[in-house]
Z-matrix of the N, CA and C atoms (Angstrom, degrees):
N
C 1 1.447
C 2 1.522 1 108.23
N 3 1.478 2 116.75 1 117.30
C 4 1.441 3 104.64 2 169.17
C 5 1.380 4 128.64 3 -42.66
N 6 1.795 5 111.45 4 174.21
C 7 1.975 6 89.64 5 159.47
C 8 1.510 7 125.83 6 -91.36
N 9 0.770 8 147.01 7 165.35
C 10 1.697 9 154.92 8 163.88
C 11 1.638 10 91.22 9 -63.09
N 12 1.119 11 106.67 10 151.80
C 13 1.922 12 118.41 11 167.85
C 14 1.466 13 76.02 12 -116.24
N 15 1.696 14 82.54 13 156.47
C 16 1.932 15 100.65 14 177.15
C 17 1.472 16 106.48 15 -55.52
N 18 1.178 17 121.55 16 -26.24
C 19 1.181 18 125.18 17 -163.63
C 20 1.702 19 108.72 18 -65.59
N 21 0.902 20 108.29 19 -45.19
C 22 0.895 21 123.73 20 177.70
C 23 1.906 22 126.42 21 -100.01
N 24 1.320 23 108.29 22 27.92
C 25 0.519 24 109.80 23 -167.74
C 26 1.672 25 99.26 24 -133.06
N 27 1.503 26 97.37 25 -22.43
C 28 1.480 27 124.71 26 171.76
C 29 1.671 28 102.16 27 -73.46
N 30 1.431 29 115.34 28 -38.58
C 31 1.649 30 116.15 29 173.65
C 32 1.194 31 110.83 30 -52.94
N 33 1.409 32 127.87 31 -34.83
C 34 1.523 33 134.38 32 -133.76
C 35 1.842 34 89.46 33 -89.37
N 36 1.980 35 104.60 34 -52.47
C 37 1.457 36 120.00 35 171.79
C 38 1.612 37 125.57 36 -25.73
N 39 1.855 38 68.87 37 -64.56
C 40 2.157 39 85.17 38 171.71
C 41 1.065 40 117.82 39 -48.12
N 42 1.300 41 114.53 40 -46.58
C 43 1.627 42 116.79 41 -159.91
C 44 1.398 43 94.49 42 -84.72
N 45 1.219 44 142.48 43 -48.64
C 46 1.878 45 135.93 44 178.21
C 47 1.505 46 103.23 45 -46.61
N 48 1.625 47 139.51 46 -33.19
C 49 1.158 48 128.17 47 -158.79
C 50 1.014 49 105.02 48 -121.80
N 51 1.757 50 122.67 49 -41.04
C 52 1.495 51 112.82 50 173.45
C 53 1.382 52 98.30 51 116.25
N 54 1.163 53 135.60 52 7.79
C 55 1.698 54 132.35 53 179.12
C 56 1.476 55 107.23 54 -157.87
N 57 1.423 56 116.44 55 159.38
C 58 1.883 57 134.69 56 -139.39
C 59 2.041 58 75.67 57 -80.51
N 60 1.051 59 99.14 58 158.57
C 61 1.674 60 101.29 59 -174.72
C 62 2.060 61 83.24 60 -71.85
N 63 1.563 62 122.72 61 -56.82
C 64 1.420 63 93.30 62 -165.99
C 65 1.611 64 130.71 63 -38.38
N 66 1.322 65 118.44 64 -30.39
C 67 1.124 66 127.19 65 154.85
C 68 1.742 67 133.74 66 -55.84
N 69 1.392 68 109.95 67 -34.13
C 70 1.249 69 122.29 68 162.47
C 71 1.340 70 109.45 69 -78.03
N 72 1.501 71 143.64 70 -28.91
C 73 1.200 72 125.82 71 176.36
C 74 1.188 73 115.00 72 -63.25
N 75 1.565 74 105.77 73 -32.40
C 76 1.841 75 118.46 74 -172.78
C 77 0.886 76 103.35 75 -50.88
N 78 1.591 77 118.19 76 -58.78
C 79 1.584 78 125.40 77 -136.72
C 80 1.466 79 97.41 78 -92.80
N 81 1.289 80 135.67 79 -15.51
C 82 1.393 81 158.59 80 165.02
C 83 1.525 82 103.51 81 -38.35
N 84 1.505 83 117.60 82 -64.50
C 85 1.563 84 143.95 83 -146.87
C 86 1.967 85 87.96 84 -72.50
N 87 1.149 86 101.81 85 -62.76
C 88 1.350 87 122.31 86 169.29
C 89 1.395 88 119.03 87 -49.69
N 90 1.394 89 143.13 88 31.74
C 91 1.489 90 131.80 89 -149.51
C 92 1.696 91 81.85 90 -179.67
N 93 1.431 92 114.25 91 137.45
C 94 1.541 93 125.65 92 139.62
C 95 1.628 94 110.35 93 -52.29
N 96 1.645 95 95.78 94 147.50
C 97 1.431 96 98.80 95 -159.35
C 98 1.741 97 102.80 96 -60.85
N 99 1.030 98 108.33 97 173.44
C 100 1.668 99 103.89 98 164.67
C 101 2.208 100 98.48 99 176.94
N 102 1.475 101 103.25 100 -153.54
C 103 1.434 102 108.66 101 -171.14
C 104 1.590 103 87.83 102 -58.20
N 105 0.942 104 143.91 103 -86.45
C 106 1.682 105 135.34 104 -144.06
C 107 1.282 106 114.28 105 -48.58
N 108 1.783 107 115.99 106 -29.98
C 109 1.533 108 118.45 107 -179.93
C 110 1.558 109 90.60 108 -60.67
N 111 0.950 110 129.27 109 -64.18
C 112 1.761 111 151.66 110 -137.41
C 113 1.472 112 78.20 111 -77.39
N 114 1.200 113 156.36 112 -84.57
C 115 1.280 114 144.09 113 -160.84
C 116 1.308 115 127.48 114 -66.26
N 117 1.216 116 117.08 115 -21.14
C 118 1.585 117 131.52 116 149.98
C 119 1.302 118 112.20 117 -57.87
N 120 1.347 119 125.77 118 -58.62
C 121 1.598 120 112.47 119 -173.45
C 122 1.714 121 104.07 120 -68.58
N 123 1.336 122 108.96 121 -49.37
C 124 1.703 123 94.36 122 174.83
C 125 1.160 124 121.41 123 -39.19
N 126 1.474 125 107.47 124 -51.56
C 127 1.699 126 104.88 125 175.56
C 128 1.455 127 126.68 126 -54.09
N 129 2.213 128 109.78 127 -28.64
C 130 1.381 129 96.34 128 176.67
C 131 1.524 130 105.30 129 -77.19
N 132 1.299 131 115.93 130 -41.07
C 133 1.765 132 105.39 131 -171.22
C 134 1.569 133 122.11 132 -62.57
N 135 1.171 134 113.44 133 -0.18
C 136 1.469 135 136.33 134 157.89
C 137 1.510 136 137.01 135 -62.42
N 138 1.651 137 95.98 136 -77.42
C 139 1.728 138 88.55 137 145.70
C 140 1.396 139 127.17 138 -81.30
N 141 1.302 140 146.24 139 16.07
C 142 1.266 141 149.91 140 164.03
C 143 1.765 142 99.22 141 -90.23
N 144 1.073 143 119.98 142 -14.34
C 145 1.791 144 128.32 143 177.45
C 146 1.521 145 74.33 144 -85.94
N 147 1.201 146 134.77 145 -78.23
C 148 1.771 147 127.93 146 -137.37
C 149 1.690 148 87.67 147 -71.63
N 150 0.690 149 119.73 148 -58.02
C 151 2.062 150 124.47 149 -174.69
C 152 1.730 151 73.94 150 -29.55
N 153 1.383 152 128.78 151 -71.49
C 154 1.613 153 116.99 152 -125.54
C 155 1.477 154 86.41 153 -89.05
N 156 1.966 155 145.53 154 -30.36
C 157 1.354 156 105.50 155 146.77
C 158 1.049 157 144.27 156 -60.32
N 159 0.964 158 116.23 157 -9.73
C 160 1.672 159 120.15 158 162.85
C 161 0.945 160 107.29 159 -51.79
N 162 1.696 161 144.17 160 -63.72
C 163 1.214 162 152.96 161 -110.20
C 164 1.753 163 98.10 162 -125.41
N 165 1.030 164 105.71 163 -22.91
C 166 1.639 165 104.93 164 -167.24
C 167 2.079 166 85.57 165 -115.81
N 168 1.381 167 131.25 166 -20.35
C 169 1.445 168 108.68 167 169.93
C 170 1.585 169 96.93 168 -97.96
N 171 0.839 170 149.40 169 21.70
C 172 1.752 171 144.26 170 137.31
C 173 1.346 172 113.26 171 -77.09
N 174 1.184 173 126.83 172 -47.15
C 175 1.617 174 127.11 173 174.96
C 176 1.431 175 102.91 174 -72.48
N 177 1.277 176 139.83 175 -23.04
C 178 1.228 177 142.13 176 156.94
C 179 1.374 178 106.63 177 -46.90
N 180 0.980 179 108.91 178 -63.26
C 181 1.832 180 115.88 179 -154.96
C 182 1.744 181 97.76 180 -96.18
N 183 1.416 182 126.95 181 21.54
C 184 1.094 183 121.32 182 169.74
C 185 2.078 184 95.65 183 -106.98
N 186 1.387 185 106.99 184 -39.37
C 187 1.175 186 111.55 185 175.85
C 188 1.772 187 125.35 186 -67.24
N 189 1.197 188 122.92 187 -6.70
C 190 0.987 189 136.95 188 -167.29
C 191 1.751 190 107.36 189 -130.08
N 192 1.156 191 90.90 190 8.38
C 193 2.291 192 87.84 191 164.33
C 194 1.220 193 110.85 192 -53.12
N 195 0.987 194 104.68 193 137.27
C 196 1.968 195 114.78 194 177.50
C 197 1.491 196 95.41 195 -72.17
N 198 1.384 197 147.65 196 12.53
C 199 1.024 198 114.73 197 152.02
C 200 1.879 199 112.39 198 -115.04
N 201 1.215 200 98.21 199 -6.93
C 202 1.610 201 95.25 200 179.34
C 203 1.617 202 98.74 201 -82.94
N 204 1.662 203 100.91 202 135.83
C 205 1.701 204 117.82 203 160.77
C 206 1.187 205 108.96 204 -71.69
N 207 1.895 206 98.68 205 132.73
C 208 1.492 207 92.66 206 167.92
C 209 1.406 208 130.94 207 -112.18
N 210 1.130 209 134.99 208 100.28
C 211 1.352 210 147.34 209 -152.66
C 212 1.636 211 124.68 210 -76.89
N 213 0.841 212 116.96 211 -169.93
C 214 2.322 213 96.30 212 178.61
C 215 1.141 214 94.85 213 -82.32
N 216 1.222 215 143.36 214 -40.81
C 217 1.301 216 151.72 215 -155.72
C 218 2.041 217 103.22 216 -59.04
N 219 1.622 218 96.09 217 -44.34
C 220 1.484 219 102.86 218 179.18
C 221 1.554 220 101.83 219 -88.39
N 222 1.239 221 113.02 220 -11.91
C 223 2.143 222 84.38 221 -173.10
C 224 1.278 223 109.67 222 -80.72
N 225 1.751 224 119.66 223 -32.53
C 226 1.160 225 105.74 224 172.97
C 227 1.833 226 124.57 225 -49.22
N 228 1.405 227 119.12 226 -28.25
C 229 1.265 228 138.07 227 -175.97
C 230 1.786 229 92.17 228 -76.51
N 231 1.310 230 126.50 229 -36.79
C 232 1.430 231 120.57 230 -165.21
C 233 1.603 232 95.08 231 -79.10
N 234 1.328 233 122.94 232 -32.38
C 235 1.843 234 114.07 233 -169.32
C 236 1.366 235 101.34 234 -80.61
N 237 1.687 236 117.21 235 -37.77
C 238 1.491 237 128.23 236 -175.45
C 239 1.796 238 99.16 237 -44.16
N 240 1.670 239 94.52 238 -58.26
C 241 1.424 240 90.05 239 -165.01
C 242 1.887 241 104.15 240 -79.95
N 243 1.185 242 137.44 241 -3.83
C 244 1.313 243 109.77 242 170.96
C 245 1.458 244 123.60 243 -91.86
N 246 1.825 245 95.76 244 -7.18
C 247 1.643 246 101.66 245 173.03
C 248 1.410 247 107.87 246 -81.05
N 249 1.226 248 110.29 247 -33.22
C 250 1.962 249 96.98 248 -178.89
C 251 1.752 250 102.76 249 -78.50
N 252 1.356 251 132.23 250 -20.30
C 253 1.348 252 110.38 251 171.23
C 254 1.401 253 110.98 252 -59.27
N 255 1.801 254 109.44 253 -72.65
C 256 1.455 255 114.85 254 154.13
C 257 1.408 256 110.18 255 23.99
N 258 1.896 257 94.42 256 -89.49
C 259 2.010 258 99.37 257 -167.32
C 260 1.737 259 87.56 258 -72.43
N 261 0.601 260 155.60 259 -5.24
C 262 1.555 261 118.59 260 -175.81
C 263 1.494 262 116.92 261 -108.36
N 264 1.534 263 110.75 262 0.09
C 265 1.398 264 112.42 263 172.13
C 266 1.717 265 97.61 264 -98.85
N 267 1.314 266 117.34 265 -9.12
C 268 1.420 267 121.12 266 -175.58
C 269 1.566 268 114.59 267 -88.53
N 270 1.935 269 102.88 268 -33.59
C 271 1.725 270 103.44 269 161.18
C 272 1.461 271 98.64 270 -95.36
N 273 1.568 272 148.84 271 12.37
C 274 1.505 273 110.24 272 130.05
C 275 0.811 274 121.28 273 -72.51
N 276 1.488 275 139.08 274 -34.33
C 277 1.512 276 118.52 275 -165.32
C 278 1.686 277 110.84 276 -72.70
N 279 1.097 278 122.04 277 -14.18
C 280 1.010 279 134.36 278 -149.64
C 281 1.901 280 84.26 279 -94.83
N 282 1.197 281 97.93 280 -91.68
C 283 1.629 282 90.17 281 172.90
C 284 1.536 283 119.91 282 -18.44
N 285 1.613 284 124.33 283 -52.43
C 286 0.931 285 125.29 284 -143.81
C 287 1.831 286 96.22 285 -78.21
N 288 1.557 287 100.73 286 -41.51
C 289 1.388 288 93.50 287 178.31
C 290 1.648 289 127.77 288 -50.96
N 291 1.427 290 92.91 289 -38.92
C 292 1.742 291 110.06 290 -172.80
C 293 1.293 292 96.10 291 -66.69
N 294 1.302 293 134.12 292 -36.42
C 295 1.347 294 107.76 293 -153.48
C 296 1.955 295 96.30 294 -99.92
N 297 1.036 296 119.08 295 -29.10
C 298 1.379 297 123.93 296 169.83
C 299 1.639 298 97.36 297 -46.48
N 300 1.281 299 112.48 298 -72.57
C 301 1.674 300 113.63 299 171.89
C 302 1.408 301 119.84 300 -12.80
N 303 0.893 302 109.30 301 -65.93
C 304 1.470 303 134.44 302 -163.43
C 305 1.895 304 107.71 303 -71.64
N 306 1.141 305 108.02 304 -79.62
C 307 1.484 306 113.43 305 162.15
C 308 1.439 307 121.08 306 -30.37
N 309 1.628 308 106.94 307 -36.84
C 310 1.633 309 95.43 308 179.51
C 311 1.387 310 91.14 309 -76.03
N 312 1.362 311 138.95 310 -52.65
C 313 0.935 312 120.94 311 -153.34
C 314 1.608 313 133.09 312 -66.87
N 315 1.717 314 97.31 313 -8.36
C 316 1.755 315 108.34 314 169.67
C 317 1.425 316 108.76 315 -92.30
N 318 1.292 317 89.42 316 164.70
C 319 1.778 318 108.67 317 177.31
C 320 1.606 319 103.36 318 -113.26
N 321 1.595 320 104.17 319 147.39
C 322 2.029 321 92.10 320 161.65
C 323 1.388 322 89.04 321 -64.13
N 324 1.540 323 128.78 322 178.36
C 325 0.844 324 136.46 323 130.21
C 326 1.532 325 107.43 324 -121.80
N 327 1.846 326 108.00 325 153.49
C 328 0.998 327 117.15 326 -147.06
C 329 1.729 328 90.82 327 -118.04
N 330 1.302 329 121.26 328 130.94
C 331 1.458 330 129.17 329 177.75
C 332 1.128 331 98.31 330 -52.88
N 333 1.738 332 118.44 331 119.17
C 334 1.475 333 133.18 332 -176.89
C 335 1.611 334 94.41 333 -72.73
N 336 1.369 335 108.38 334 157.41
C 337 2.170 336 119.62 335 179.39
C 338 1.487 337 84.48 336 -66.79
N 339 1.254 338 111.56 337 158.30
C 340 1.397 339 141.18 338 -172.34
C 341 2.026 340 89.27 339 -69.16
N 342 1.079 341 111.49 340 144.58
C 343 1.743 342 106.19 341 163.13
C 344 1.410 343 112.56 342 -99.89
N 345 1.571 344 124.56 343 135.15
C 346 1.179 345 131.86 344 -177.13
C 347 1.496 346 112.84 345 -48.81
N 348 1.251 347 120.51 346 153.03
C 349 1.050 348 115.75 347 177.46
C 350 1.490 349 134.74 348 -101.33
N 351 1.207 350 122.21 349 135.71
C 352 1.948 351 111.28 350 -139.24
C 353 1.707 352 92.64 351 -67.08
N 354 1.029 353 100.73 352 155.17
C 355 1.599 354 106.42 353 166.04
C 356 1.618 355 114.74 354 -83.89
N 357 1.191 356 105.06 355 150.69
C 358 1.444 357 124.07 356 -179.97
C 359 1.422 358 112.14 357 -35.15
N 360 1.331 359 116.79 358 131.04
C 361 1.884 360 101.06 359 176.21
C 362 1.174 361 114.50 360 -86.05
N 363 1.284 362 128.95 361 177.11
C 364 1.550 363 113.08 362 -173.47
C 365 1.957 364 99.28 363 -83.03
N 366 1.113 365 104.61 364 160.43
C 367 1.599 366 111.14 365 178.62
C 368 1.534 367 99.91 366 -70.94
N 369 1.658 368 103.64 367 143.99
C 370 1.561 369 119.03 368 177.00
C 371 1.046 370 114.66 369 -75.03
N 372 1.414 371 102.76 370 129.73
C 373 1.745 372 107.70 371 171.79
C 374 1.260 373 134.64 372 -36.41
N 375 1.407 374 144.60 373 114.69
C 376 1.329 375 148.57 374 -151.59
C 377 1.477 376 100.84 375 -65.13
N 378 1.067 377 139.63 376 113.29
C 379 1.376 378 159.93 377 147.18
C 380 1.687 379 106.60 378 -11.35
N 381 1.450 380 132.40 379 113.82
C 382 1.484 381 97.19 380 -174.82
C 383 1.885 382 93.15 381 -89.32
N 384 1.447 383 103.80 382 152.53
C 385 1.577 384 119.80 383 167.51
C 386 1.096 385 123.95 384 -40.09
N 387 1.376 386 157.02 385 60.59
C 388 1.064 387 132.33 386 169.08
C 389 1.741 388 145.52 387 -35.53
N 390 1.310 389 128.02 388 -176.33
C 391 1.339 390 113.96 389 -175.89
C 392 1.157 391 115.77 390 -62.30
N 393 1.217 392 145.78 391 147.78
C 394 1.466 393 139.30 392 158.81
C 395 1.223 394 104.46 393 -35.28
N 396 1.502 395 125.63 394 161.68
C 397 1.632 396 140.86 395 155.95
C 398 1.125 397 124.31 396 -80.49
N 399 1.228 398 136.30 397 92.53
C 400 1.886 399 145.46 398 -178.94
C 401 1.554 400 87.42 399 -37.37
N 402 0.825 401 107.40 400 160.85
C 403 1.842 402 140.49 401 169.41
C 404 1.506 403 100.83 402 -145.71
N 405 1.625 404 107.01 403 126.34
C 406 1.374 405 102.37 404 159.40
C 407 1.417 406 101.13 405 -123.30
């Protein structure tokens, strides 16, 4: 299974609840935690994983120009930066699986029509009185 990009992974949100995630973060903050908190933060530590390959394969590929020398001074900087891509393509995939998981496994659910409301039953037949109970 490929991975989901947040982006799309943020579509998936919308579409389970029915509103733009900025609106779901709101209404989130406002709410005891529950599934939407829990799928919101996956989603932020998700794209905050893709932000940090971004950020660590550009400093990669700035260190590795075919015309810059690379000296000892830079390789330690060249392993630095392929171990932090490393973890951060390792907490996207990781996110990405969990939260794909999860999403398939919900449904929207859709506010069922109101159910009519039963009509009155007829009133119960009056009990007839019987004799009082002696006490001795």
């Amino acid at each position: 299974m490929p991975h989901l990009t947040s982006t799309e992974i943020a579509g998936r949100i919308e579409d389970l609840y029915g509103a733009p995630i900025a609106d779901l973060e709101a209404h989130a903050q406002d709410q005891v935690p529950g599934m939407l908190a829990a799928l919101l933060g996956m989603h932020h530590g998700l794209a905050l994983a893709e932000r940090g390959i971004a950020v660590h394969r550009d400093l990669l590929a700035q260190l590795v120009r075919p015309e810059r020398q690379i000296d000892r001074h830079e390789v330690s900087h060249l392993l630095d930066g392929a171990r932090r891509l490393a973890e951060a393509v390792a907490v996207r995939e990781a996110q990405a699986k969990s939260l794909s998981a999860v999403l398939q496994s919900l449904a929207r659910v859709t506010t069922p029509a109101p159910s009519p409301v039963p009509a009155p039953s007829a009133p119960a037949s009056p009990v007839p009185a019987g004799s009082p109970a002696r006490c001795h």
